[in-house]
C-alpha positions as CSV (number, residue, x, y, z in Angstrom):
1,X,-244.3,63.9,44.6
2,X,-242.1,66.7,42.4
3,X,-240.9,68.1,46.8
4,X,-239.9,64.0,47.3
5,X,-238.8,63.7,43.6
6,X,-235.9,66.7,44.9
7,X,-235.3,65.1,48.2
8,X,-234.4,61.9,46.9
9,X,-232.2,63.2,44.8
10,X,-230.3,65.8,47.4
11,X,-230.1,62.8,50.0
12,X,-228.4,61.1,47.1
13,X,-226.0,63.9,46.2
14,X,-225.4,64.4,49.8
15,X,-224.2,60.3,50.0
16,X,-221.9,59.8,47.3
17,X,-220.6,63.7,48.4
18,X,-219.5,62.6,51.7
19,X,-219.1,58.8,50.9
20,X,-215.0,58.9,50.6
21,X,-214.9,61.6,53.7
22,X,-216.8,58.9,55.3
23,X,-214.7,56.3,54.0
24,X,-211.3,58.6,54.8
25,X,-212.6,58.6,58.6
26,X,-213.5,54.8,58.8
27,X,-209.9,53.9,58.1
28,X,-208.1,56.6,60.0
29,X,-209.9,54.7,63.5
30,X,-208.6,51.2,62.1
31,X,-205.0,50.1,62.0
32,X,-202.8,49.4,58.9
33,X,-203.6,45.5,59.7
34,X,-207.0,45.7,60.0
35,X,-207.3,47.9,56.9
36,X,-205.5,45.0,54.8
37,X,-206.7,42.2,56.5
38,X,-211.0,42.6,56.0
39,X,-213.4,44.8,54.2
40,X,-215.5,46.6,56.5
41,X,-218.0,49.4,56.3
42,X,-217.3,50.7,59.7
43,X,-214.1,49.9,62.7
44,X,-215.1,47.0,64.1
45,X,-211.6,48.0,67.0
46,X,-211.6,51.3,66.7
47,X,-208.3,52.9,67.8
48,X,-206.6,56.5,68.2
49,X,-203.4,55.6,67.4
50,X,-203.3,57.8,64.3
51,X,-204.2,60.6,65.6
52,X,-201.8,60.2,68.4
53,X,-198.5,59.5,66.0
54,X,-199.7,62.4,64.3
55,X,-200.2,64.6,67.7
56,X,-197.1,63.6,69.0
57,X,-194.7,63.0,66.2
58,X,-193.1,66.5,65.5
59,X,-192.4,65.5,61.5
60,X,-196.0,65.0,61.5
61,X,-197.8,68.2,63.7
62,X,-195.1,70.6,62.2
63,X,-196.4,69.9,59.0
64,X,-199.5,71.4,59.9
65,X,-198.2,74.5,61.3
66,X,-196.2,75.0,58.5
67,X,-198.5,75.0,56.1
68,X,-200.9,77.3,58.0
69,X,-198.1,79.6,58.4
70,X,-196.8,80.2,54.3
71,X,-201.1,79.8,53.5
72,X,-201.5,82.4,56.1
73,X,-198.7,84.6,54.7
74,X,-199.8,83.9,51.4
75,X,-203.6,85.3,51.8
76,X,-202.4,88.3,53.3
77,X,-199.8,89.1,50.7
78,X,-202.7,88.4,48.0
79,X,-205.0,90.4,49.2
80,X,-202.7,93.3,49.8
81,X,-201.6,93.5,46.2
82,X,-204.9,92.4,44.7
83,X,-206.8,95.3,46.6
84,X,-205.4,98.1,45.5
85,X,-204.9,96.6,41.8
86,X,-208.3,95.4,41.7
87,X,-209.5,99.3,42.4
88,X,-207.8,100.5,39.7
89,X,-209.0,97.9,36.9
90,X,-212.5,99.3,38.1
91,X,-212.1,102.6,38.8
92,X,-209.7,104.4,36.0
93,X,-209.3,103.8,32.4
94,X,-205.8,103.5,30.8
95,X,-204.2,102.7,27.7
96,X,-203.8,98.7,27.8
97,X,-205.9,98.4,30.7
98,X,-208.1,95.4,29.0
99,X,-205.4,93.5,27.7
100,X,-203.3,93.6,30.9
101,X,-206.5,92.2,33.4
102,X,-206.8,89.4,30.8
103,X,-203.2,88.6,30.5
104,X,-202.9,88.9,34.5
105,X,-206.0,86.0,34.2
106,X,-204.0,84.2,31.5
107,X,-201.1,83.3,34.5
108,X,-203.7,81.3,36.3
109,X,-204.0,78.9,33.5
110,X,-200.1,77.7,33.7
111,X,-199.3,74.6,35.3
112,X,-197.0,75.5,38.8
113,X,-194.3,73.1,36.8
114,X,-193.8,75.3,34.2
115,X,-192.5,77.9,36.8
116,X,-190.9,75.2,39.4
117,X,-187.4,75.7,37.8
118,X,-187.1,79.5,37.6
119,X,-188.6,79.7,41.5
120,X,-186.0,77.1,42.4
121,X,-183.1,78.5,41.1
122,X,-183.9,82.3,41.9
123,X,-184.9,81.4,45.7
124,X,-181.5,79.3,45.6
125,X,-179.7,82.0,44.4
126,X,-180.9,84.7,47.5
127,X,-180.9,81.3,50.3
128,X,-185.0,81.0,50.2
129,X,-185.0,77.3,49.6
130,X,-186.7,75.9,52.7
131,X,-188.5,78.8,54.1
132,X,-192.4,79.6,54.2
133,X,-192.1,83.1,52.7
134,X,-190.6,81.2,49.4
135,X,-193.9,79.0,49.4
136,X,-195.9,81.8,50.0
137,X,-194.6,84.1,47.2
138,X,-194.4,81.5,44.8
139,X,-197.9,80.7,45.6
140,X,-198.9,84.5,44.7
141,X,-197.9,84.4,41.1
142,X,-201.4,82.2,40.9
143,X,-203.4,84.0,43.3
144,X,-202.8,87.0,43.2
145,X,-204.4,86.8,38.9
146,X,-207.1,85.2,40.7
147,X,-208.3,87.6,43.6
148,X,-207.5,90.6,41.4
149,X,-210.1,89.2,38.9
150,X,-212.9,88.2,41.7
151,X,-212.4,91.4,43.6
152,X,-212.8,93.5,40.4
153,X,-216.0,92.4,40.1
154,X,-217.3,93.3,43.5
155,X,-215.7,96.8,43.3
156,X,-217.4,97.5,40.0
157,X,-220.8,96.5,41.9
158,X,-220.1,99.7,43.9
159,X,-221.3,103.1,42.5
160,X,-218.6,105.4,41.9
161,X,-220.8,108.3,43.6
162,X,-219.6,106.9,46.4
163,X,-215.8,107.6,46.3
164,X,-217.0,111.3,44.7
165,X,-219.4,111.6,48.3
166,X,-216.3,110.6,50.3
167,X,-213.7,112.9,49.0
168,X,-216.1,115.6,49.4
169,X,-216.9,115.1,52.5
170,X,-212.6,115.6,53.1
171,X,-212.1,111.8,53.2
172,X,-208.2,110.8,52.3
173,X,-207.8,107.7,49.6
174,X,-206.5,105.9,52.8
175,X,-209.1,106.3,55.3
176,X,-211.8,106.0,52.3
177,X,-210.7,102.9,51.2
178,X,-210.1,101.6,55.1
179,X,-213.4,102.7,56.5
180,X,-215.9,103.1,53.9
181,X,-215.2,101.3,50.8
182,X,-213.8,97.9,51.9
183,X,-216.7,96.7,54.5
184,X,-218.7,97.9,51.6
185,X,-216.7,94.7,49.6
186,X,-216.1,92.4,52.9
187,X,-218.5,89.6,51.2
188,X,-215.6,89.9,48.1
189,X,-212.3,90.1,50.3
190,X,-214.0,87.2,52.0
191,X,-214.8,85.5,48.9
192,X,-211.1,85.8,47.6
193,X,-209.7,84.6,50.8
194,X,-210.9,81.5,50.9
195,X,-210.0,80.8,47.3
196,X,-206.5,81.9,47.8
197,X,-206.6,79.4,51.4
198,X,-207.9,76.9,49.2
199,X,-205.4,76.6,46.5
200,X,-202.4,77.3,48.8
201,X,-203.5,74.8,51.2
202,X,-203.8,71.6,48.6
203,X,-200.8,73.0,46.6
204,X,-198.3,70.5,46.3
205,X,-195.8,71.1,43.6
206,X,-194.2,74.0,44.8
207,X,-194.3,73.3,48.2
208,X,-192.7,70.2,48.2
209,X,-189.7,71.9,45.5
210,X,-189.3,74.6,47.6
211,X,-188.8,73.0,51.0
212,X,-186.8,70.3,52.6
213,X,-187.0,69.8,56.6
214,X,-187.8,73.5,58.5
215,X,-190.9,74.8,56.2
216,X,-192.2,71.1,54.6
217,X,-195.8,71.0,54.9
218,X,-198.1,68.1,55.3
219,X,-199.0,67.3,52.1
220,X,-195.1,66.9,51.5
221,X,-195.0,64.8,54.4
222,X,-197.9,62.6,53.9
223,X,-196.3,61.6,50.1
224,X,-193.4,60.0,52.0
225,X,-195.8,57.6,54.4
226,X,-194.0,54.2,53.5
227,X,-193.0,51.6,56.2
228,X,-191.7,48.3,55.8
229,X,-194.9,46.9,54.9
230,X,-196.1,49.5,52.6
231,X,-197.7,52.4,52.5
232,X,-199.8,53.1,56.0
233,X,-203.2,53.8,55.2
234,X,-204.6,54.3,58.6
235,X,-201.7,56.8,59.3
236,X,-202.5,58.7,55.7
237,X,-206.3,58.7,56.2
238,X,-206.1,60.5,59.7
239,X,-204.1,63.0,58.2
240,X,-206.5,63.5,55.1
241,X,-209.3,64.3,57.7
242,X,-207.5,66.4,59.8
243,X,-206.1,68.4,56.4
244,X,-209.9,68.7,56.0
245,X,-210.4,70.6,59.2
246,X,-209.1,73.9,58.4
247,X,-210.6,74.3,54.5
248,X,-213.9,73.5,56.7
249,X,-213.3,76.2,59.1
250,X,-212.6,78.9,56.6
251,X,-215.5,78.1,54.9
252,X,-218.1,78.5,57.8
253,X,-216.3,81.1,58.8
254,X,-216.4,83.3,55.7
255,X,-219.7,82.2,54.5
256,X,-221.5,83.0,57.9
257,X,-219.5,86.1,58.9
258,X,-218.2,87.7,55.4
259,X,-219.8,86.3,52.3
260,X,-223.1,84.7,52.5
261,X,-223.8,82.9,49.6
262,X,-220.4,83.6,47.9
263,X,-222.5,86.3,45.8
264,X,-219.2,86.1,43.3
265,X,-219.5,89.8,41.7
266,X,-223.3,90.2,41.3
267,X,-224.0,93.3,40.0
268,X,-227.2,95.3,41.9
269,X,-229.0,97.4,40.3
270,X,-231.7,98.4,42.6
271,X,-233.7,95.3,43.1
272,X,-232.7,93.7,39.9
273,X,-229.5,91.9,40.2
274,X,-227.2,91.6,37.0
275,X,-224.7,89.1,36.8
276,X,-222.6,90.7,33.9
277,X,-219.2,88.7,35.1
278,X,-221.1,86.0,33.8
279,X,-222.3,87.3,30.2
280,X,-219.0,85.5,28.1
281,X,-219.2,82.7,29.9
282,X,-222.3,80.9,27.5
283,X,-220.3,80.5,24.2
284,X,-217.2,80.0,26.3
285,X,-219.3,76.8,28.0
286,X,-221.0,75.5,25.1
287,X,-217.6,75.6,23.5
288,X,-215.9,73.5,25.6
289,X,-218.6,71.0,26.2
290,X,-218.5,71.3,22.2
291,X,-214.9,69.7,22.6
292,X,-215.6,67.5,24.8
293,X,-217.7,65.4,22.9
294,X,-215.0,65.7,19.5
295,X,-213.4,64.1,22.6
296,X,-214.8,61.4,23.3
297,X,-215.9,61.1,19.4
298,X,-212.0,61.3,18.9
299,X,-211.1,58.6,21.6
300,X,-213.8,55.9,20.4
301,X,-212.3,57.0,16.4
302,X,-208.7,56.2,17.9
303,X,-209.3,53.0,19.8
304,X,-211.0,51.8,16.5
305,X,-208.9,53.1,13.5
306,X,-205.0,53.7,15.4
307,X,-203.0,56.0,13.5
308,X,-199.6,57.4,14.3
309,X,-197.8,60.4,14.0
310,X,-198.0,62.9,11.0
311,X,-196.6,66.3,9.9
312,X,-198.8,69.0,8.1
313,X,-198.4,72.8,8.9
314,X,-197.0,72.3,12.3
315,X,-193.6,72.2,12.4
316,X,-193.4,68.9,14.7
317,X,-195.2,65.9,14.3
318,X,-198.1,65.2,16.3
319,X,-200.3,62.8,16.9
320,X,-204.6,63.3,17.4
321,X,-203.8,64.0,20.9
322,X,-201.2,66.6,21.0
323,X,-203.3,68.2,17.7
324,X,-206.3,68.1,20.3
325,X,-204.5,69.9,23.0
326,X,-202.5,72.4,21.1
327,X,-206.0,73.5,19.7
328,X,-207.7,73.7,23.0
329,X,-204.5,76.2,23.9
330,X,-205.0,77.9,21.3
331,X,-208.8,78.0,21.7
332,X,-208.2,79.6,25.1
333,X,-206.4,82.0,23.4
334,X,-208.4,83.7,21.0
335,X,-211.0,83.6,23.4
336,X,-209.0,85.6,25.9
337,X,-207.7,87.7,23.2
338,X,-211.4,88.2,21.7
339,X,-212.8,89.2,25.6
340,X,-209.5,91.5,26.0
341,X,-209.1,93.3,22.4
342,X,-212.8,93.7,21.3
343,X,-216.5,94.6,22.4
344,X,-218.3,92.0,20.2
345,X,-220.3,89.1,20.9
346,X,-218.2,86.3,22.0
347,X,-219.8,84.3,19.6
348,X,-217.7,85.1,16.7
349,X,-215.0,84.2,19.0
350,X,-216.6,80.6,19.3
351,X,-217.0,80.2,15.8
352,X,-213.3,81.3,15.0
353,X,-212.2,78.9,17.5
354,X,-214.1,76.1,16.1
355,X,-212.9,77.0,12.7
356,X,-209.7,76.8,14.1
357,X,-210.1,73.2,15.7
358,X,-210.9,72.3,12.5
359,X,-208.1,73.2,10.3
360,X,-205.6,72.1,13.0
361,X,-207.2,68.2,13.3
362,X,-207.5,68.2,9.3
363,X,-204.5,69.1,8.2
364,X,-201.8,70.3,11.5
């Protein structure tokens, strides 16, 4: 009962998983018309007129190629400058060393708009606007924080007696690092790859800044589908499943042939397996679930009582929501700061940060 209990439920998951994939492909074999026109759960006239605009209408394939070239560009520059940074955060000690990992990690967390304006202006200023090595390098200030951080944490799974056993045996940093040490991470580089695919693939922002006609991609192209009629929906949808088809073939790819099981810097320790890049994250979690529900606590408070603006300690006025935000930022912070400047339990953290939340909803 408990073994069908679990099936139902997967069969279930699997459904609503791959209902609007399902849904995406239904309407990419219908046209526009029939789209509008009736509700149905499968094509009924099932055409390949999508596909074939999109086959044979250059604005339409060179988006694709494109965007695989500045992704492609993009994972190789990532993990070029990741790998070697990623070996020194766990290999050597230096003053700072701490606070800069945690800071590099702190750029992931800023919206791409915040940096769309410098990266405009600066690629405008050396004639980068419109090419697919601006994409990709603009794409690198979030990656690169990203597969620094994941590839740390395989490296430090590797005992160090193995450098010391390779430089005695007359091995050079080069060929060490080459031959020996990075098959022994493959199942990390793999890991990081397919994040850093990931994120530069569905990345629209910068993209679309960045680029006008030679290097647009397809997502910048599929934003400007409108005909006479409106938008076309069968055109869109056989675009969305065909933007599908690469993210799927890195995936099998790297979890059959590099990373099986995306282990995700697990720590083994004979035949016990630590997973110590996981031992802030409880507080962190309970935190944040914590604010979720003074979320929705707030919202039902606020649909109920409406109040305005008000000025206390902050220098602006704010309203519940922007008090709410500025203390989840700065809830971030001290977190990051606790993880980065300290060795004690994280909990403290978590109380300072509710303690914080606090003060700023009462009187901010």
């Amino acid at each position: 009962m408990k073994f069908q209990k679990r099936s139902l439920g997967l069969i279930l998951y699997f459904v609503l998983l791959l209902l609007p994939i399902y849904w995406m492909l239904n309407m990419s074999l219908r046209t526009n018309a029939d789209i509008l026109r009736v509700f149905s759960f499968y094509p009924q006239h099932p055409t390949f007129e999508n596909y074939l605009k999109i086959f044979t209408d250059k604005s339409w394939y060179s988006g694709y190629l494109n965007t695989i070239y500045y992704v492609s560009m993009n994972v190789v520059i990532s993990l070029a400058t990741a790998l070697p940074a990623a070996y020194a955060f766990s290999r050597f000690k230096f003053l700072g060393d701490k606070h800069l990992f945690f800071w590099l990690l702190t750029n992931r967390m800023a919206p791409p708009a915040v940096f769309l304006l410098p990266f405009f202006q600066l690629y405008s200023t050396f004639g980068l606007i419109d090419t697919h090595f601006a994409v990709a390098l603009s794409h690198c200030l979030f990656n690169v924080p990203l597969a620094v951080w994941v590839l740390e944490g395989f490296m430090s799974g590797v005992p160090r007696e193995i450098d010391e056993m390779a430089y005695i045996d007359g091995y050079s940093f080069p060929r060490f690092f080459l031959t020996i040490f990075m098959p022994l991470i493959r199942t990390g580089i793999g890991v990081t790859a397919f994040f850093c695919f990931m994120f530069s693939w569905v990345e629209l922002l910068l993209a679309r800044t960045l680029t006008t006609t030679v290097a647009k991609p397809i997502a910048a192209t599929m934003t400007r589908t409108v005909s006479a009629s409106g938008l076309d929906w069968g055109l869109l949808a056989a675009a969305g499943v065909l933007t599908i088809v690469p993210g799927a073939l890195v995936i099998w790819f790297v979890r059959n042939h590099l990373a099986k099981g995306f282990a995700l810097g697990r720590v083994y320790r004979g035949n016990n397996m630590a997973l110590e890049w996981m031992a802030w994250t409880m507080p962190t979690a309970i935190f944040f679930i914590t604010i979720a529900c003074i979320l929705v606590v707030m919202t039902i408070w606020q649909v109920k009582s409406p109040s305005g603006e008000r000025k206390g300690f902050l220098p602006i006025s704010t309203t519940p929501g922007d008090r709410l935000f500025i203390g989840l930022l700065g809830s971030a912070y001290i977190h990051l700061l606790w993880i980065g400047l300290t060795t004690l339990t994280l909990w403290i953290a978590f109380v300072i940060a509710l303690a914080w939340m606090a003060i700023l909803m009462r009187w901010g």
